[in-house]
PDB file of N, CA, C and O in Angstrom:
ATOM      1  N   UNK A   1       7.084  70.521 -35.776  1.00  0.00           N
ATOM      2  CA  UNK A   1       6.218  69.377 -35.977  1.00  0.00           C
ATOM      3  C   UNK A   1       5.179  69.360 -34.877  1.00  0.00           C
ATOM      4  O   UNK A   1       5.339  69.695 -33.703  1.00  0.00           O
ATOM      5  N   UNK A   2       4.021  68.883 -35.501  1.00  0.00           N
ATOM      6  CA  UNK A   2       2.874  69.253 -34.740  1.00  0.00           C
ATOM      7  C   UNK A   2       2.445  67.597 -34.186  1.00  0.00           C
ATOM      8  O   UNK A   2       2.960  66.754 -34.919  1.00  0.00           O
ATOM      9  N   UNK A   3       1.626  67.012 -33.064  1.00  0.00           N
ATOM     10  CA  UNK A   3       1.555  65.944 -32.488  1.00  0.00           C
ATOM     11  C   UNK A   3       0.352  65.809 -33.669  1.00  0.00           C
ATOM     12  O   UNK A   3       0.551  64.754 -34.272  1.00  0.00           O
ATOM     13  N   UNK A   4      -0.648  66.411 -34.122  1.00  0.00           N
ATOM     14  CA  UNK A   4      -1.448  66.203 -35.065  1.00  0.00           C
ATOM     15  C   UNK A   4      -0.830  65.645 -36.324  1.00  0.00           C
ATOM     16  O   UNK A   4      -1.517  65.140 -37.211  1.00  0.00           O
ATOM     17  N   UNK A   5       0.829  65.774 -36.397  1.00  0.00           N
ATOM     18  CA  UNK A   5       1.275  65.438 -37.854  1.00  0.00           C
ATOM     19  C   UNK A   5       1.828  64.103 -37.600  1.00  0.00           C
ATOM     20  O   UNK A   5       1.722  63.267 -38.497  1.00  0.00           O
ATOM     21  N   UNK A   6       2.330  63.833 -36.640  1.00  0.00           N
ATOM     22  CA  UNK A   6       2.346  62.555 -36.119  1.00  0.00           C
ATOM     23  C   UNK A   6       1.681  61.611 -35.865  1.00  0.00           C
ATOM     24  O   UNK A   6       2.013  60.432 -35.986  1.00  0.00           O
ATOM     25  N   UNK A   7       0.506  62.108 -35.423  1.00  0.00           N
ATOM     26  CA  UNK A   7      -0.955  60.956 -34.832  1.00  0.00           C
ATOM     27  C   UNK A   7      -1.273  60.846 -36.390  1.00  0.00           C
ATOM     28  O   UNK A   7      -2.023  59.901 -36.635  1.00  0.00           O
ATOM     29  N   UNK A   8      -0.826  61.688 -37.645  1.00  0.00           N
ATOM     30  CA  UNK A   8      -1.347  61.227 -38.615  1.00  0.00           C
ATOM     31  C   UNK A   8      -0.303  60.538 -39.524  1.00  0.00           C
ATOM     32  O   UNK A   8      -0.637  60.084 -40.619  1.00  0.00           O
ATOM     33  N   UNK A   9       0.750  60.477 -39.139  1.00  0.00           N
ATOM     34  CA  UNK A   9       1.309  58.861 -39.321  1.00  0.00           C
ATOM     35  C   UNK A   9       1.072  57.897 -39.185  1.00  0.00           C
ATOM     36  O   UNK A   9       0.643  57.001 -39.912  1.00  0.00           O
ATOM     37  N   UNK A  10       1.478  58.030 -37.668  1.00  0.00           N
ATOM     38  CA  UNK A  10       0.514  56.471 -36.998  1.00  0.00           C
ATOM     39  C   UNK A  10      -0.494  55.947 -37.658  1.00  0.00           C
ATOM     40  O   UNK A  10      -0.396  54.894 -38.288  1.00  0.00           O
ATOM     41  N   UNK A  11      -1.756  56.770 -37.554  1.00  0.00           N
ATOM     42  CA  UNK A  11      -2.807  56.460 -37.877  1.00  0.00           C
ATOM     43  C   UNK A  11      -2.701  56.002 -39.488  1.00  0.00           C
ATOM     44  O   UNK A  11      -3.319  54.977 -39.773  1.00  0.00           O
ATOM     45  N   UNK A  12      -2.340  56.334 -40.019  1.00  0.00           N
ATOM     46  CA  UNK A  12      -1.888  55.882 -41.946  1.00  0.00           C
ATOM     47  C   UNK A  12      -1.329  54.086 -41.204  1.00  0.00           C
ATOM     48  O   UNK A  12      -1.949  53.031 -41.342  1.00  0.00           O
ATOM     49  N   UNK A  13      -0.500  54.222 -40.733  1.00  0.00           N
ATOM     50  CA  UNK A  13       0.132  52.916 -40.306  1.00  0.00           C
ATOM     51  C   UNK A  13      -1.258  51.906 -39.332  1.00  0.00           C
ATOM     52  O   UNK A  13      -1.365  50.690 -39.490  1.00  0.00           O
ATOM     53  N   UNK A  14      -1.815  52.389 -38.759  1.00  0.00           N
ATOM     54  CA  UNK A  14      -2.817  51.427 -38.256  1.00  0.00           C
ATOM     55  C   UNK A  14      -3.558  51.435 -39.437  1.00  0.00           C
ATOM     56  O   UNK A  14      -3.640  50.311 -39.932  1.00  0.00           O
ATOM     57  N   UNK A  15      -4.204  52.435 -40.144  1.00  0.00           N
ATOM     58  CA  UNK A  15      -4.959  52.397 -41.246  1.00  0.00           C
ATOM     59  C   UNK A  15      -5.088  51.088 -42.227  1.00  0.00           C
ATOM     60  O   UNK A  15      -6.057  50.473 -42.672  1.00  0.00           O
ATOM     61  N   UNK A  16      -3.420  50.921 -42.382  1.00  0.00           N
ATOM     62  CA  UNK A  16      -3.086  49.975 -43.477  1.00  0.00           C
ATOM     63  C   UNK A  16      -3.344  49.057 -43.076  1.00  0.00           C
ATOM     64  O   UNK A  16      -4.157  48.460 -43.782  1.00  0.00           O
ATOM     65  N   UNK A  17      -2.886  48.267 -41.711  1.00  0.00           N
ATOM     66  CA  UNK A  17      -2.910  47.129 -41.069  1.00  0.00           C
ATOM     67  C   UNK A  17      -4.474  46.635 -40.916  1.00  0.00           C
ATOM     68  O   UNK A  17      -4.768  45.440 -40.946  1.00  0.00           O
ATOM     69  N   UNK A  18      -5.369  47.604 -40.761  1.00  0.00           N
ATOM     70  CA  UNK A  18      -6.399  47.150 -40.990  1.00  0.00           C
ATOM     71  C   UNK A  18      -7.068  47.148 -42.201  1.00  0.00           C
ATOM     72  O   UNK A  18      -8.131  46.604 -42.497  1.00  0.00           O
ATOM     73  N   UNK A  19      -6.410  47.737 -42.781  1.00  0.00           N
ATOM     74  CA  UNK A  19      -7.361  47.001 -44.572  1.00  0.00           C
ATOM     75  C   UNK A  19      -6.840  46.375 -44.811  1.00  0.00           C
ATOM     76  O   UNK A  19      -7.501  45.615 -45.518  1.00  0.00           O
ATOM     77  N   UNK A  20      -5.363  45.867 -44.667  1.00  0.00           N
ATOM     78  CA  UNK A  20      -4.842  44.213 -45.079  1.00  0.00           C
ATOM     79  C   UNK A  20      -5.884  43.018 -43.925  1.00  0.00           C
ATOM     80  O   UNK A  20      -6.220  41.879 -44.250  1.00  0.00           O
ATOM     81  N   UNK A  21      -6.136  43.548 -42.887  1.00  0.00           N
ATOM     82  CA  UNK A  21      -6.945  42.361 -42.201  1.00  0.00           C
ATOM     83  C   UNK A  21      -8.460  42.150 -42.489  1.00  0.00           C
ATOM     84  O   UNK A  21      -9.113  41.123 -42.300  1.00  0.00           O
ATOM     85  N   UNK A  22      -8.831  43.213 -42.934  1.00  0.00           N
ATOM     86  CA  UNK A  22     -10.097  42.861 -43.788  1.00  0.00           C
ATOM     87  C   UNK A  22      -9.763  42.610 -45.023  1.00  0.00           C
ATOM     88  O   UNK A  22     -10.658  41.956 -45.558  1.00  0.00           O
ATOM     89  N   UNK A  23      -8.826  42.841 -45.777  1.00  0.00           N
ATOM     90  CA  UNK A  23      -8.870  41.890 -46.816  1.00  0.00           C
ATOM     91  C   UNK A  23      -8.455  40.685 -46.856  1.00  0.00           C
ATOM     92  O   UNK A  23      -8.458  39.992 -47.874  1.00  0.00           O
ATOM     93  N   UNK A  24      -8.023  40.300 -45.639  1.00  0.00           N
ATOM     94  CA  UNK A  24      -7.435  38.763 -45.666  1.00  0.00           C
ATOM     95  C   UNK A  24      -8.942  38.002 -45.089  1.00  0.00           C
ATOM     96  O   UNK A  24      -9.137  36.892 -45.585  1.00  0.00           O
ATOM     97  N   UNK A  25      -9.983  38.483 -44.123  1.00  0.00           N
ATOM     98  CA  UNK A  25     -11.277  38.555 -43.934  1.00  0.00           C
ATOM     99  C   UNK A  25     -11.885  38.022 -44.941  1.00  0.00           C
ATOM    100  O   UNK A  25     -12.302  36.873 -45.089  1.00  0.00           O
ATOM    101  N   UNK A  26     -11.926  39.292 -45.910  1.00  0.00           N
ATOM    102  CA  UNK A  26     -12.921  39.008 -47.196  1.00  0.00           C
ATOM    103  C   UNK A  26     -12.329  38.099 -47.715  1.00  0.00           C
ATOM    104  O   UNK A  26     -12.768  37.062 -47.217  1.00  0.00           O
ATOM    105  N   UNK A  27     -11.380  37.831 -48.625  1.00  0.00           N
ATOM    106  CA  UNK A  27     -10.727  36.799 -49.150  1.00  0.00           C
ATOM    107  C   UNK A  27     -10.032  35.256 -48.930  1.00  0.00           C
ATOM    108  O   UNK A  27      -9.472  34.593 -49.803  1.00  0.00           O
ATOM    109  N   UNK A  28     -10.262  34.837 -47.319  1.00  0.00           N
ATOM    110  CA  UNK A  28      -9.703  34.276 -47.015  1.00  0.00           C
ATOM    111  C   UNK A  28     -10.874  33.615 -45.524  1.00  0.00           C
ATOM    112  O   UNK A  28     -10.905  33.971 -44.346  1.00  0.00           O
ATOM    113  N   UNK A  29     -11.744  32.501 -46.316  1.00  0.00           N
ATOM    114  CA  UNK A  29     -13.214  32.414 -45.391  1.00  0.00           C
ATOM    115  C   UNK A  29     -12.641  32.112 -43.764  1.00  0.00           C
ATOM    116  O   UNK A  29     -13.088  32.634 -42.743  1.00  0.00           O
ATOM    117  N   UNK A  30     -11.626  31.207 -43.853  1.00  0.00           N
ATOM    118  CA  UNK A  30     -10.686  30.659 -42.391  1.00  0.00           C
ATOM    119  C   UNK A  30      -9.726  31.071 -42.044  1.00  0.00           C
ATOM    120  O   UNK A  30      -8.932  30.316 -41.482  1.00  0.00           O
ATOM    121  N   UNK A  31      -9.424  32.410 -42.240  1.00  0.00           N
ATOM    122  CA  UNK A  31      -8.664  33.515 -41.573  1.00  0.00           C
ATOM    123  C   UNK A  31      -9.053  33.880 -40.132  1.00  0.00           C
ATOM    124  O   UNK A  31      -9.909  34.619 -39.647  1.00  0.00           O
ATOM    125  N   UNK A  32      -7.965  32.968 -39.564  1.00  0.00           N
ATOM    126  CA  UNK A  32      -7.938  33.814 -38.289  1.00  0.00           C
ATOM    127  C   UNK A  32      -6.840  33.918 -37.595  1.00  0.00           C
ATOM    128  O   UNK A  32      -6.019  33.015 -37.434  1.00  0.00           O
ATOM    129  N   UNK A  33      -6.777  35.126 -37.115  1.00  0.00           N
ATOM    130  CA  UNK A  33      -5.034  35.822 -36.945  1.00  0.00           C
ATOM    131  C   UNK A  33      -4.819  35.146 -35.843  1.00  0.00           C
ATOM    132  O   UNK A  33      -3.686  34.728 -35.601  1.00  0.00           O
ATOM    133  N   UNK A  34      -6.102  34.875 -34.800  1.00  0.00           N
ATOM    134  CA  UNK A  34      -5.997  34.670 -33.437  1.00  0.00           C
ATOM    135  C   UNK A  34      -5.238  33.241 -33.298  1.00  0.00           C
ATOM    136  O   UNK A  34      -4.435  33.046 -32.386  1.00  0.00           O
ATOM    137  N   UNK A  35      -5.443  32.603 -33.930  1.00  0.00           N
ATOM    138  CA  UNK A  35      -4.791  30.719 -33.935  1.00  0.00           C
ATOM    139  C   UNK A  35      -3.361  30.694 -34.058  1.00  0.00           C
ATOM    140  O   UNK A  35      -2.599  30.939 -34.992  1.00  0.00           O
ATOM    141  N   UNK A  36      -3.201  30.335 -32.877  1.00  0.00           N
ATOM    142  CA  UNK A  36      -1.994  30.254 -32.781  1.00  0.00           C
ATOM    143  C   UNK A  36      -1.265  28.978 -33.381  1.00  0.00           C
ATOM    144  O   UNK A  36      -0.236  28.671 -32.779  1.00  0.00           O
ATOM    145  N   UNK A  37      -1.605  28.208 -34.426  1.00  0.00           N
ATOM    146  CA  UNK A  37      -1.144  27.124 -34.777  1.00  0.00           C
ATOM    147  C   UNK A  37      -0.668  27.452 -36.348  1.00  0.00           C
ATOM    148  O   UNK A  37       0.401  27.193 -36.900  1.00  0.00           O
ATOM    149  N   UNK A  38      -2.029  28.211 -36.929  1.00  0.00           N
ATOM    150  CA  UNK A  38      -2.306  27.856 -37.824  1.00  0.00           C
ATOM    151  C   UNK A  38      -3.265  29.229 -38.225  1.00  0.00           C
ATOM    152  O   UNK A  38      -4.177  29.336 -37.405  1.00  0.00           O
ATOM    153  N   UNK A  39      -3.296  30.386 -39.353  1.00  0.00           N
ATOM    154  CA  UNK A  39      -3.802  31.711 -39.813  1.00  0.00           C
ATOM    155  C   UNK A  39      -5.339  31.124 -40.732  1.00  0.00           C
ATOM    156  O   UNK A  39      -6.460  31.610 -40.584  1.00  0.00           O
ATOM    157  N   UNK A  40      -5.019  30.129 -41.540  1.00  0.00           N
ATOM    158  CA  UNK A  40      -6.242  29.538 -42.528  1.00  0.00           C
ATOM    159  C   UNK A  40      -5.709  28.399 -42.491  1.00  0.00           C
ATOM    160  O   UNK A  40      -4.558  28.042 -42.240  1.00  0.00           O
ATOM    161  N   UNK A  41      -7.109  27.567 -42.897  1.00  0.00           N
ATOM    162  CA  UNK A  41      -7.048  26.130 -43.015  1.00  0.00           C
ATOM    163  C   UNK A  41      -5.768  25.697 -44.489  1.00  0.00           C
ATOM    164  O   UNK A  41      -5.409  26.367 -45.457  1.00  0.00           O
ATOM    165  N   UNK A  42      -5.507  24.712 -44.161  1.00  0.00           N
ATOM    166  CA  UNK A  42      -4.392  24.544 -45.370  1.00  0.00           C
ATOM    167  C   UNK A  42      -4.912  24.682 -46.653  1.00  0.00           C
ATOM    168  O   UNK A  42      -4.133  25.093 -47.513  1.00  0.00           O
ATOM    169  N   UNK A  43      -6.441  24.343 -47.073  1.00  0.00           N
ATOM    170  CA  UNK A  43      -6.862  24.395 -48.913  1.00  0.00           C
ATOM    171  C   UNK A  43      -6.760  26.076 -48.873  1.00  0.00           C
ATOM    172  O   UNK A  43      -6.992  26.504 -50.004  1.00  0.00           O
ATOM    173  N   UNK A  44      -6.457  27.263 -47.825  1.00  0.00           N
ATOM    174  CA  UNK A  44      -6.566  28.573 -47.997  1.00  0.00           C
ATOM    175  C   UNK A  44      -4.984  28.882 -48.180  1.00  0.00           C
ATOM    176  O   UNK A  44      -4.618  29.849 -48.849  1.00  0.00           O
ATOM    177  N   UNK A  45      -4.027  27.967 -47.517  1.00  0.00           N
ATOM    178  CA  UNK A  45      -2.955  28.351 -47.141  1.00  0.00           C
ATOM    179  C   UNK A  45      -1.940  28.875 -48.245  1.00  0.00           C
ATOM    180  O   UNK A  45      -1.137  29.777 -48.009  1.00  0.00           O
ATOM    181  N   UNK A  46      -2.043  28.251 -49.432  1.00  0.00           N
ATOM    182  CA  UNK A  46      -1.467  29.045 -50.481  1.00  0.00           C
ATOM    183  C   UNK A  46      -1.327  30.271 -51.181  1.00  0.00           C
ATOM    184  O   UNK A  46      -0.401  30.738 -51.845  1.00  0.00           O
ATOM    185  N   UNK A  47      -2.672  30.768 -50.824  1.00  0.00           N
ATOM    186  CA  UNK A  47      -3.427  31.924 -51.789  1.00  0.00           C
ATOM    187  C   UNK A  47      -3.011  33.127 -50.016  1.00  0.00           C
ATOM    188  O   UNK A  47      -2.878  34.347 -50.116  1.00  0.00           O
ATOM    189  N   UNK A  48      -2.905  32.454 -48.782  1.00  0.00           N
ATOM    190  CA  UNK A  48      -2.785  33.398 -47.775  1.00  0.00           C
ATOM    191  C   UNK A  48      -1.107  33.923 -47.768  1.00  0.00           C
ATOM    192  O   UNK A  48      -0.702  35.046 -47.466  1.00  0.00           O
ATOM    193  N   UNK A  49      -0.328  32.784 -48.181  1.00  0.00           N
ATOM    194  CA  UNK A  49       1.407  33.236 -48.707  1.00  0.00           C
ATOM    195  C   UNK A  49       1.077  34.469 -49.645  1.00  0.00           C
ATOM    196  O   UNK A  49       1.603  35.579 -49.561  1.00  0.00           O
ATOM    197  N   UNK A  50       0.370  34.181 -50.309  1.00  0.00           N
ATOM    198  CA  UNK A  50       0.687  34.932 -51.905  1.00  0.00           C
ATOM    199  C   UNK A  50       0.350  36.570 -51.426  1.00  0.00           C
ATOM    200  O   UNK A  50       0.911  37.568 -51.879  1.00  0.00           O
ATOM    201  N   UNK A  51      -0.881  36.529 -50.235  1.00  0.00           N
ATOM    202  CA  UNK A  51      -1.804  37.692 -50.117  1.00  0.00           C
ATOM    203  C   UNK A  51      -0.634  38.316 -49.220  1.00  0.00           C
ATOM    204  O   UNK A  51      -0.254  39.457 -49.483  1.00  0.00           O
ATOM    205  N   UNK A  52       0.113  37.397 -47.869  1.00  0.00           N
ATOM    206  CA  UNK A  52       0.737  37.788 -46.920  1.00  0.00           C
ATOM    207  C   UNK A  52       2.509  38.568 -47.476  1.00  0.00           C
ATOM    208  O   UNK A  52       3.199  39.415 -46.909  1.00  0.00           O
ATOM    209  N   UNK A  53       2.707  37.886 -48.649  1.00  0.00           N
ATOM    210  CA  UNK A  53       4.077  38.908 -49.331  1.00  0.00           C
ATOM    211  C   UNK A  53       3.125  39.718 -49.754  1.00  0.00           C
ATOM    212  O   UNK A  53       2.834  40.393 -48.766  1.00  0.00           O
ATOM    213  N   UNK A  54       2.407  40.077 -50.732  1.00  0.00           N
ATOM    214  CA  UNK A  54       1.954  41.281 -50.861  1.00  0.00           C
ATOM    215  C   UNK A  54       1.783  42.011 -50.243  1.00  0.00           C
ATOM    216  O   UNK A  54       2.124  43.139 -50.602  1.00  0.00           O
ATOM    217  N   UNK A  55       1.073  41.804 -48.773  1.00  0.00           N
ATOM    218  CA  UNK A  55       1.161  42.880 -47.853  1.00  0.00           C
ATOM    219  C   UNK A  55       2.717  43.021 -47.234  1.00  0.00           C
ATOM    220  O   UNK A  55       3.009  44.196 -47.012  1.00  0.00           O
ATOM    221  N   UNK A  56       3.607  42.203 -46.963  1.00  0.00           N
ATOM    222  CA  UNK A  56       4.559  42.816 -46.614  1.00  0.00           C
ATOM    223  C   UNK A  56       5.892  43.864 -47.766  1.00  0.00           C
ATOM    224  O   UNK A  56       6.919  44.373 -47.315  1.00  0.00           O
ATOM    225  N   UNK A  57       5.276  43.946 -49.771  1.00  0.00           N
ATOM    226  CA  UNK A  57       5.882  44.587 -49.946  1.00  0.00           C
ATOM    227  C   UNK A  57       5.046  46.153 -49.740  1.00  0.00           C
ATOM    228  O   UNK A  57       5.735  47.171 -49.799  1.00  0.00           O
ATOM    229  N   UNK A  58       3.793  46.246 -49.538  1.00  0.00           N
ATOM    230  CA  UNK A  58       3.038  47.329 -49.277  1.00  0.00           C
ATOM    231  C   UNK A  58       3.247  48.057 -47.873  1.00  0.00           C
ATOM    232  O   UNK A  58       2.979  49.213 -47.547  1.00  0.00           O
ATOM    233  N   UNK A  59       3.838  46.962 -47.111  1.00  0.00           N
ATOM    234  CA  UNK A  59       3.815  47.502 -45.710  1.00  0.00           C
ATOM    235  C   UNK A  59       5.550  47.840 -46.038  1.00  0.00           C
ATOM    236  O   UNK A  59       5.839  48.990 -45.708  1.00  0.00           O
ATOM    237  N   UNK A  60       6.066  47.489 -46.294  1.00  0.00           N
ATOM    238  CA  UNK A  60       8.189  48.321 -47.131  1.00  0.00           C
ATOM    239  C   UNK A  60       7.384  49.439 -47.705  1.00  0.00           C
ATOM    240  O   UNK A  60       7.516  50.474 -47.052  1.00  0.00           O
ATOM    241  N   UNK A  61       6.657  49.527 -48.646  1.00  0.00           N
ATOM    242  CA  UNK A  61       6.563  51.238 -49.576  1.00  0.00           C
ATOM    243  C   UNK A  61       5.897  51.717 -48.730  1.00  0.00           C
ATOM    244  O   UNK A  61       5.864  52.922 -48.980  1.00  0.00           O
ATOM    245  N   UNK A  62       5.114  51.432 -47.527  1.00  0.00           N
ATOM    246  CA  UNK A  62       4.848  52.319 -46.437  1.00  0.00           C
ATOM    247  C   UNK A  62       6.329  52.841 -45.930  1.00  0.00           C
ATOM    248  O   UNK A  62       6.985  53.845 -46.206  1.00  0.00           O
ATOM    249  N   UNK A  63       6.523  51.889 -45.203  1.00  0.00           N
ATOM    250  CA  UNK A  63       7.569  51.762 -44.035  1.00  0.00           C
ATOM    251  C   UNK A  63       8.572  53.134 -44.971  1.00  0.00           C
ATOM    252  O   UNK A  63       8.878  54.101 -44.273  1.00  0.00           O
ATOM    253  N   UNK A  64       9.085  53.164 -46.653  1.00  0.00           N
ATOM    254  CA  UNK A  64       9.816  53.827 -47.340  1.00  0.00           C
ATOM    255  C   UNK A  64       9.471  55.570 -47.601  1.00  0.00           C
ATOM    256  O   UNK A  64      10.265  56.504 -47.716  1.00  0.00           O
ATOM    257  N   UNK A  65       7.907  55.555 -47.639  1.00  0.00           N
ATOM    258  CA  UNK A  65       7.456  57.039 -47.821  1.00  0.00           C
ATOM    259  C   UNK A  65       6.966  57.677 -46.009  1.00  0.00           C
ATOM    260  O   UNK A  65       6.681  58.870 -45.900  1.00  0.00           O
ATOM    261  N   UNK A  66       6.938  57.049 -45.142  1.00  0.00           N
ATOM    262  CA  UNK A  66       6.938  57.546 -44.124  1.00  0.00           C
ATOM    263  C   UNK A  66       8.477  57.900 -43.481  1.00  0.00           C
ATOM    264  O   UNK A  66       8.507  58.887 -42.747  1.00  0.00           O
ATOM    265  N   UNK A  67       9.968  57.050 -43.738  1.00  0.00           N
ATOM    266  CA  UNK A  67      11.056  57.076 -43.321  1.00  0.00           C
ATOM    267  C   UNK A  67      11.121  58.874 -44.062  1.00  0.00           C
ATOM    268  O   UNK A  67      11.408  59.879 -43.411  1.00  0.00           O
ATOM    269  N   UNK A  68      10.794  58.838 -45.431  1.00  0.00           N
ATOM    270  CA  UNK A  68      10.714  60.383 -46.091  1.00  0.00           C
ATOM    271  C   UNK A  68      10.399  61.019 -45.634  1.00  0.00           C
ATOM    272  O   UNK A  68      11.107  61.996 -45.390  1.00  0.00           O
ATOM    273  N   UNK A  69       8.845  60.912 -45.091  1.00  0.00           N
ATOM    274  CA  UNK A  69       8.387  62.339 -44.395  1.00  0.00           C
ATOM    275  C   UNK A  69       8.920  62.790 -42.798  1.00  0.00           C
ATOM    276  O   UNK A  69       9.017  63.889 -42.253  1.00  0.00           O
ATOM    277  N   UNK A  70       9.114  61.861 -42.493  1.00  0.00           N
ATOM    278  CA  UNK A  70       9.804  61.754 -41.142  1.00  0.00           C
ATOM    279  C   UNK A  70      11.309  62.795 -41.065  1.00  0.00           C
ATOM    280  O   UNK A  70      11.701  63.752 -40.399  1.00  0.00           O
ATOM    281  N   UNK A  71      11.714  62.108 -41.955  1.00  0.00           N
ATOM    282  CA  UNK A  71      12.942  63.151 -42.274  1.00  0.00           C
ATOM    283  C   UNK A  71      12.754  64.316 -42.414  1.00  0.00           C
ATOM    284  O   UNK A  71      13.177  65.105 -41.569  1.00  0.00           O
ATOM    285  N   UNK A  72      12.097  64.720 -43.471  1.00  0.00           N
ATOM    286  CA  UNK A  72      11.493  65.702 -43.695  1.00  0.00           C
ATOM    287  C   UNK A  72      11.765  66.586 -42.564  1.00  0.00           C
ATOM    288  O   UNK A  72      12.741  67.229 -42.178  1.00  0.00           O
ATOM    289  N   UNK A  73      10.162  66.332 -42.034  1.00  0.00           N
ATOM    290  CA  UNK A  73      10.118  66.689 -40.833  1.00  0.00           C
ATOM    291  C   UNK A  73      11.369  66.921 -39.806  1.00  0.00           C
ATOM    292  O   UNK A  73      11.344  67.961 -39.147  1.00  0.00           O
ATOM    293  N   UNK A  74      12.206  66.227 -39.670  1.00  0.00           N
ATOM    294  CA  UNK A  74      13.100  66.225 -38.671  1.00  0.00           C
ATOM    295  C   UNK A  74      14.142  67.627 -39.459  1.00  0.00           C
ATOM    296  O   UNK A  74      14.822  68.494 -38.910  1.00  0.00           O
ATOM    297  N   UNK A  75      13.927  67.401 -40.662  1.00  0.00           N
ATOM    298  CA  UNK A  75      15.160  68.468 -41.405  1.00  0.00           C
ATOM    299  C   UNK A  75      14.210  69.820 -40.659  1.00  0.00           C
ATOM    300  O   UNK A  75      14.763  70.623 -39.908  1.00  0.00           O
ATOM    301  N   UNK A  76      12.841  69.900 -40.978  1.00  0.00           N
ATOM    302  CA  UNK A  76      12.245  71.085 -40.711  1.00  0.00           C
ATOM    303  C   UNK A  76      12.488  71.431 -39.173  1.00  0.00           C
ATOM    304  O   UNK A  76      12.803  72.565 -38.810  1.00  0.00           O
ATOM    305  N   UNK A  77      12.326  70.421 -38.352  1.00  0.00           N
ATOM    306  CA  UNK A  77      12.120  71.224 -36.937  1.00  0.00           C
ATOM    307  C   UNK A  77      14.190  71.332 -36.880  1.00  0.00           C
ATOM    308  O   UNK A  77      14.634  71.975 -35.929  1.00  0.00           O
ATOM    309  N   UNK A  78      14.766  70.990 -37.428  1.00  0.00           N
ATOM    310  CA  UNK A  78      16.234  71.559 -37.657  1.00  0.00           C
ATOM    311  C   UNK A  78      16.504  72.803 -37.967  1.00  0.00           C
ATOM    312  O   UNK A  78      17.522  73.444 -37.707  1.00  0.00           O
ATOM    313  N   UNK A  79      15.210  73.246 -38.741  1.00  0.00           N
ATOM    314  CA  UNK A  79      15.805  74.636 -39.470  1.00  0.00           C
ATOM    315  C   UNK A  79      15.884  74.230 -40.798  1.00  0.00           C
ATOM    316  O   UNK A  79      15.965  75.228 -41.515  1.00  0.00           O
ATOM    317  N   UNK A  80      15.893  73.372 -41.325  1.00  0.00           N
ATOM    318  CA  UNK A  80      16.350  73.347 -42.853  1.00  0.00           C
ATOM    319  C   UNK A  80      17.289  73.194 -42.940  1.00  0.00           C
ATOM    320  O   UNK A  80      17.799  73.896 -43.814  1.00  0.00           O
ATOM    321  N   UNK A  81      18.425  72.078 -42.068  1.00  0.00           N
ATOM    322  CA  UNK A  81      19.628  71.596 -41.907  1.00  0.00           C
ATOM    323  C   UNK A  81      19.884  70.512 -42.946  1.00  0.00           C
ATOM    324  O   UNK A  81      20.966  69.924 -42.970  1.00  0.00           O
TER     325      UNK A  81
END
């Protein structure tokens, strides 16, 4: 395994995190991650639940095809164990 095959994990994983935050951006006018009280004003707050499970079952079928390649990988630098 090469550090290039790794940095291109990661990077898939930051990748995602930032197109869920621009789409919560675009879709969501009083989105802001930074508020610590409160993500969108409450008339947003419904539609930001609905957006925020969606990203967390997208961020599981990440989290599920990277646990794969990972393995993978780990079988390979094993030998094919």
């Amino acid at each position: 395994m090469s550090t290039a095959q790794l940095q291109a994990l990661v990077d898939r994983v930051h990748r995602n995190e930032r197109d869920w935050e621009d789409t919560f951006r675009e879709c969501l006018p009083s989105y802001d991650p930074d508020d610590p009280d409160q993500v969108v004003e409450d008339r947003h707050m419904g539609r930001y639940d609905e957006m925020d499970t969606d990203r967390a079952h997208d961020c599981r079928e990440l989290l599920l095809i990277l646990t794969a390649e990972l393995e993978a990988l780990i079988r390979e630098m094993e030998g094919g164990r």
